[in-house]
C-alpha positions, -999 to 999 in steps of 0.1 A, spaced: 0 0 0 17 34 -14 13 65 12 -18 88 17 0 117 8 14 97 -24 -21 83 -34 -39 120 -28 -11 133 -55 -21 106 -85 -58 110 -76 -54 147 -80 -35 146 -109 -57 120 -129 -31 89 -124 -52 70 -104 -87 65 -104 -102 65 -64 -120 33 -69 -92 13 -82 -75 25 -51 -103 13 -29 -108 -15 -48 -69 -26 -40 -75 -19 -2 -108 -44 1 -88 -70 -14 -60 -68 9 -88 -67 35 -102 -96 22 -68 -113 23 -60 -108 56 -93 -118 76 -72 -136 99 -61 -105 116 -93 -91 127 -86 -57 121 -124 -44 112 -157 -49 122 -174 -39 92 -165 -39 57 -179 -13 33 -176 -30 -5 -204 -17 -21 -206 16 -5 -170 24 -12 -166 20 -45 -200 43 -50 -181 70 -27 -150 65 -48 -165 70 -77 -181 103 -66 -148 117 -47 -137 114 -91 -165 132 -98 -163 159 -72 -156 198 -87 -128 201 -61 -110 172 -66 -77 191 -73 -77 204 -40 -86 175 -21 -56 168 6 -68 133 12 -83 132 -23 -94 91 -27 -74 80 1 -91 50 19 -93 50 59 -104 32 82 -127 44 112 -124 32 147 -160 15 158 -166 43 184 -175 69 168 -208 75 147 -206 66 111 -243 77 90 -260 47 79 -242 19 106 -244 12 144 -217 19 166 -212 -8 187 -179 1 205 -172 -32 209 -203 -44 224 -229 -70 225 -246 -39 250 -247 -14 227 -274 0 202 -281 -20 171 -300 13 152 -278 26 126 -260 66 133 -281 91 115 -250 114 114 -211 112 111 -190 122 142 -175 154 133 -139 140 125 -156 114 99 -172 147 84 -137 163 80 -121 132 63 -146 126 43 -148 167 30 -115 162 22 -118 133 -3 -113 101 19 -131 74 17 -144 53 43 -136 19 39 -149 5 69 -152 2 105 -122 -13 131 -122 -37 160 -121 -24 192 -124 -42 226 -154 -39 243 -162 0 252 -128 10 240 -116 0 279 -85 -18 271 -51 -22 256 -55 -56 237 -86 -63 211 -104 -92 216 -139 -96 217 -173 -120 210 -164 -113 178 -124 -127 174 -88 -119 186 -74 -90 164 -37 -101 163 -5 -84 153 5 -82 116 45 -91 130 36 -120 154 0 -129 148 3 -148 184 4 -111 200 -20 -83 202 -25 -54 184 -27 -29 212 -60 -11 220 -83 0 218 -72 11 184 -62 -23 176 -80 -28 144 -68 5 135 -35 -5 141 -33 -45 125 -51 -23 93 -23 1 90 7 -22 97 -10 -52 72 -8 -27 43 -49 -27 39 -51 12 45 -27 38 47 -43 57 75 -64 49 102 -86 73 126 -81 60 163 -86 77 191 -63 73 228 -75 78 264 -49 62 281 -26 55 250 -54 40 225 -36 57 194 -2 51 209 1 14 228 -13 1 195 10 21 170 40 8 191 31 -25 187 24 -26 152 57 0 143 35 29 135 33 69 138 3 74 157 -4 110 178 -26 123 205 -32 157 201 -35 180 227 -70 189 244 -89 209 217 -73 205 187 -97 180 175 -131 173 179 -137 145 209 -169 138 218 -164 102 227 -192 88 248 -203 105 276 -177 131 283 -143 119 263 -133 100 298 -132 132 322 -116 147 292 -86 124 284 -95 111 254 -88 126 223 -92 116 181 -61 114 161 -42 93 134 -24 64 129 3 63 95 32 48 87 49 80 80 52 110 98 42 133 66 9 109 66 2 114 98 5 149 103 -17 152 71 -48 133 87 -40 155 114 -41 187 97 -77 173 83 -89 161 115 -81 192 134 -95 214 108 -60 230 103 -39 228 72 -8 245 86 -5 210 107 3 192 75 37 213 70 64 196 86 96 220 88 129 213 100 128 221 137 153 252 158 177 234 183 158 220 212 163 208 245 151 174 248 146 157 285 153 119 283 132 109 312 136 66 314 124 63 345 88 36 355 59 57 362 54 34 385 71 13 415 58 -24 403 62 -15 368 98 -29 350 105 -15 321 124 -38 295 160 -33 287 151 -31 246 124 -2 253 150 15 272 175 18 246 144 27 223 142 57 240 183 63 244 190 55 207 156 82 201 175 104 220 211 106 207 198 106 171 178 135 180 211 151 196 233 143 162 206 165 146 217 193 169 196 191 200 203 195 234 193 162 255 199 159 290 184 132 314 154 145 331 129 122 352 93 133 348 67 141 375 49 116 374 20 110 395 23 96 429 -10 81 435 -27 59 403 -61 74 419 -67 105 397 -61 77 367 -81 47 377 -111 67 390 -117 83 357 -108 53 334 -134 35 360 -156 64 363 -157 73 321 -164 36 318 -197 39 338 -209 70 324 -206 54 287 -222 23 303 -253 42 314 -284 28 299 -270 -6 285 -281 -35 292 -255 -51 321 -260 -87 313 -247 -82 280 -213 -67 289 -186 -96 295 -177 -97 332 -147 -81 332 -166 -45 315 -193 -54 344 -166 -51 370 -148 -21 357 -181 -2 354 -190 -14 390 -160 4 404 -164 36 380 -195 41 396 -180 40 430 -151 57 420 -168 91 404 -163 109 439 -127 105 436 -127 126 402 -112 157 416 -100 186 393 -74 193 423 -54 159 410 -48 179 375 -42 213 388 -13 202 412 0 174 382 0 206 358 20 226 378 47 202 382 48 199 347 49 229 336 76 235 360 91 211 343 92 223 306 106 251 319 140 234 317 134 213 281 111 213 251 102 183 250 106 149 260 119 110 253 105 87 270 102 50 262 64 38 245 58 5 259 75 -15 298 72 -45 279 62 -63 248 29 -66 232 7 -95 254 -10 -125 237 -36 -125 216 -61 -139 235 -93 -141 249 -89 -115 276 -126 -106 274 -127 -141 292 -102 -135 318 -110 -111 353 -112 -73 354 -78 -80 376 -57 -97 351 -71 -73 327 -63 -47 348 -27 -59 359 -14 -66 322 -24 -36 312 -6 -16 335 24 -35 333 30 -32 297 20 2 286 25 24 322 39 54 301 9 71 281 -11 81 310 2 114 323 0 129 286 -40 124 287 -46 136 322 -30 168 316 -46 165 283 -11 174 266 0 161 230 18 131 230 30 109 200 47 74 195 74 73 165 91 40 157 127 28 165 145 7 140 148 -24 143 124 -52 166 123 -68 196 144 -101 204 119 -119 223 88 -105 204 95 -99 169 74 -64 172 90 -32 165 104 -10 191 94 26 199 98 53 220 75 82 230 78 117 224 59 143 244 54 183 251 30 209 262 4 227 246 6 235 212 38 217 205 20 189 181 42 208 150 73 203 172 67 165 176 60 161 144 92 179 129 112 159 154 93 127 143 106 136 105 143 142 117 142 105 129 121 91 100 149 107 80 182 99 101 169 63 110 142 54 88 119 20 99 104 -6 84 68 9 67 48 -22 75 51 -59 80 47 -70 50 78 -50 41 103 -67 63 130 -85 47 
C-alpha cells in the first residue's frame, strides 16, 4: 500500500482512479481476515463513494483526495451502528457522522470500513465475541487497543491511514506495537466527543500512518487546520530523556529503554540538546483509575449489564463507585509540576511501551484483575499525557524486539501547542533512521 499523501497526488493529478485505489484496499482486507482488524467492511458503499470523490468539482484540492481510511468503531458513522465493541450497545444505525468522519470525508477520503475495538474501548488488547485482532509481525500477539483494528489495518498494508482515538494511550500502545506513527493531540485541537464526556476529558481523536508526513496530514484534516500538515525542519531543542517507570511495580524492559536512548542521541546528532530528566509523574494511580473506571460507567449508562462480558461489568462497577474520587485538584497540582518542568526542556523522550505486546487472546474471558494488571504492566507510560490532556506521539525505533518480533518505539511528548514540534522531530528520525513501513515490508 503506497502512502496517503502519495495516493492523494495521482488521484489529484488523474493517475489514479479513487476506486481502483479502494478496490486494492478491500482486497487486501479480504486477504487478511485472519487478523481481525475491522468490524465492518464497506464494499459496495466504497466503490460508489470512490466514484463520486472522481466526480467531485474540487477534486484538485482535495488533501486526502481518494485516500481510503479506516474508522475506529466508536465513533458515529451515517447509515451503521456503533457498537464500541459491544454485545450492550445500540443496534440502530448513526443518522449522522462524528464530526472528524465529516472532515475526512470533505477532504476526499473514503471510508472503507469500520475497526475492531475491545469492548467499550476500555483496554489495551482487542479481543472480543467477535475474534482476537492479532498483530500483523507476530500474529500470536495483540494489536494494542483500543485502536487495535486501526492499528493490525495500517501495519497489514490494507489502508494507509487509520482514525483512532487514545485515552490512556489508545492511538499510541497500538502504534507501538504494530511500528506505526500514531499521535494524540492536545486537548482541543480536534473534535472529541467520545461517549459521555471523552473519559473526564482524556481522550482525544487522532491518526495512525506509517509515516510522519501521513500522519500529520490526517492530522491537519482532522483538526480542521492545514498548517499542521507542514512539517519544517525544527530550531535546536532541548530534549529531556526521562527513562524512569511511572510506576514502582512497573519494569521496564531493557530493549524499550534503549528505544528511547538510541531516540535520543539521534535526536542530539541533529543538533539538539538532551539531557536526562525524570518526569513528574503522578504519585498516586487514583486521579487515573477513577476516571478510566468512572468514564467507563458514564458510557455504560443505559445498556443492558447482562450483556457486557464480566470483566466490562466489574470495571463499570468500580467507575460508579469511583466518580467521587474525580477531583479537578489531581490535575491542577499534576499541571504545575509539569509545567515547571518544561521550563528546563522542550520536549521529552520517553520510552512507549514497559514490555512487549501481550498475547492475543481471549482477555474478554479473563478477570477485570488480570485485565487490569497486564495492562498496566505493559503500557504504564501514556497516562500522564491524557490527564494533563497534553500532546503526545509514539514514533518507531529501527529495528524489533528479540523476544517478540514487534518493533520498538519510544514516545515523544510536550506541552500545549507543540504537536508541530513532535511532528518535525518525528521527520528528523524518519529521515536519520528510517523504519520498516509495515510488515509485509520486512525482509
Amino acid at each position: 500500500m503506497r502512502t496517503a499523501t502519495a495516493i492523494a497526488e495521482d488521484v489529484r493529478a488523474g493517475r489514479r482512479q479513487p476506486a481502483a485505489v479502494a478496490q486494492e484496499s478491500l482486497d487486501r482486507i479480504a486477504a487478511a481476515a485472519h487478523l481481525n482488524a475491522f468490524a465492518v467492511v464497506r464494499p459496495d458503499e466504497v466503490l460508489r463513494e470512490a466514484d463520486a470523490v472522481a466526480t467531485r468539482a474540487d477534486l484538485a484540492t482535495l488533501p486526502l483526495a481518494g485516500v481510503p481510511v479506516a474508522v475506529k468503531d466508536n465513533v458515529p458513522v451515517a447509515g451503521y451502528p456503533m457498537r464500541t465493541g459491544s454485545r450492550a450497545t445500540p443496534t440502530a444505525p448513526s443518522t449522522a457522522d462524528h464530526a472528524v468522519v465529516t472532515r475526512l470525508r470533505d477532504a476526499g477520503a473514503v471510508v472503507i470500513g469500520l475497526t475492531t475495538v475491545p469492548e467499550l474501548c476500555l483496554w489495551a488488547a482487542t479481543d472480543g465475541a467477535d475474534g482476537i485482532t492479532r498483530n500483523p509481525w507476530n500474529t500470536d500477539l495483540t494489536a494494542g487497543g483500543s485502536s487495535g483494528g486501526a492499528a493490525a489495518a495500517v501495519a497489514a498494508g490494507l489502508v494507509p491511514i487509520a482514525h483512532g482515538n487514545d485515552g490512556l494511550g489508545s492511538i499510541r500502545i497500538p502504534s507501538a506495537d504494530c511500528g506505526l506513527v500514531g499521535i494524540k493531540p492536545g486537548r482541543g485541537v480536534v473534535p472529541s466527543d467520545l461517549g459521555a464526556n471523552s473519559w473526564f476529558g482524556m481522550a482525544e481523536n487522532g491518526p495512525l500512518a506509517t509515516t510522519v508526513a501521513d500522519a500529520a496530514l490526517v492530522l491537519s484534516v482532522m483538526a480542521g487546520n492545514r498548517s499542521l500538515a507542514v512539517v519544517d525542519a525544527p530550531r535546536a531543542l532541548r530534549v529531556g530523556l526521562a527513562l524512569g517507570s511511572p510506576s514502582p511495580v512497573v519494569r521496564v524492559d531493557g530493549s524499550f529503554r534503549q528505544a528511547a536512548r538510541d531516540t535520543a542521541d539521534a535526536l542530539a546528532g541533529c543538533g539538539h540538546r538532551v539531557e536526562s530528566a525524570e518526569l513528574p509523574y503522578p504519585a498516586s494511580p487514583v486521579g487515573q483509575l477513577a476516571r478510566w473506571t468512572a468514564g467507563a460507567a458514564a458510557d455504560a449508562a443505559g445498556l443492558d449489564r447482562s450483556a457486557l462480558q464480566k470483566r466490562t461489568r466489574r470495571h463499570v462497577a468500580a467507575g460508579r463507585l469511583a466518580g467521587r474520587w474525580v477531583r479537578s485538584s489531581q490535575i491542577d497540582a499534576l499541571e504545575r509540576r509539569a509545567t515547571a518542568y518544561f521550563a528546563d526542556v522542550d520536549v521529552v523522550v520517553t520510552p512507549m511501551l514497559a514490555q512487549p505486546p501481550i498475547a492475543a487472546d481471549r482477555w474478554s474471558e479473563r478477570s477485570w484483575a488480570s485485565n487490569l494488571a497486564a495492562n498496566i504492566r505493559y503500557a504504564p507510560f501514556a497516562a500522564l499525557w491524557n490527564l494533563l490532556g497534553w500532546p503526545a506521539l509514539s514514533v518507531p525505533v529501527p529495528g524489533t524486539h528479540p523476544r517478540s518480533g514487534t518493533p520498538l518505539a519510544a514516545q515523544i511528548a510536550g506541552p500545549p501547542g507543540s504537536e508541530s514540534v513532535l511532528l518535525s522531530l518525528a521527520a528528523q528520525l524518519e529521515r536519520e533512521r528510517p523504519w520498516t513501513r509495515t510488515a509485509t515490508d520486512r525482509a
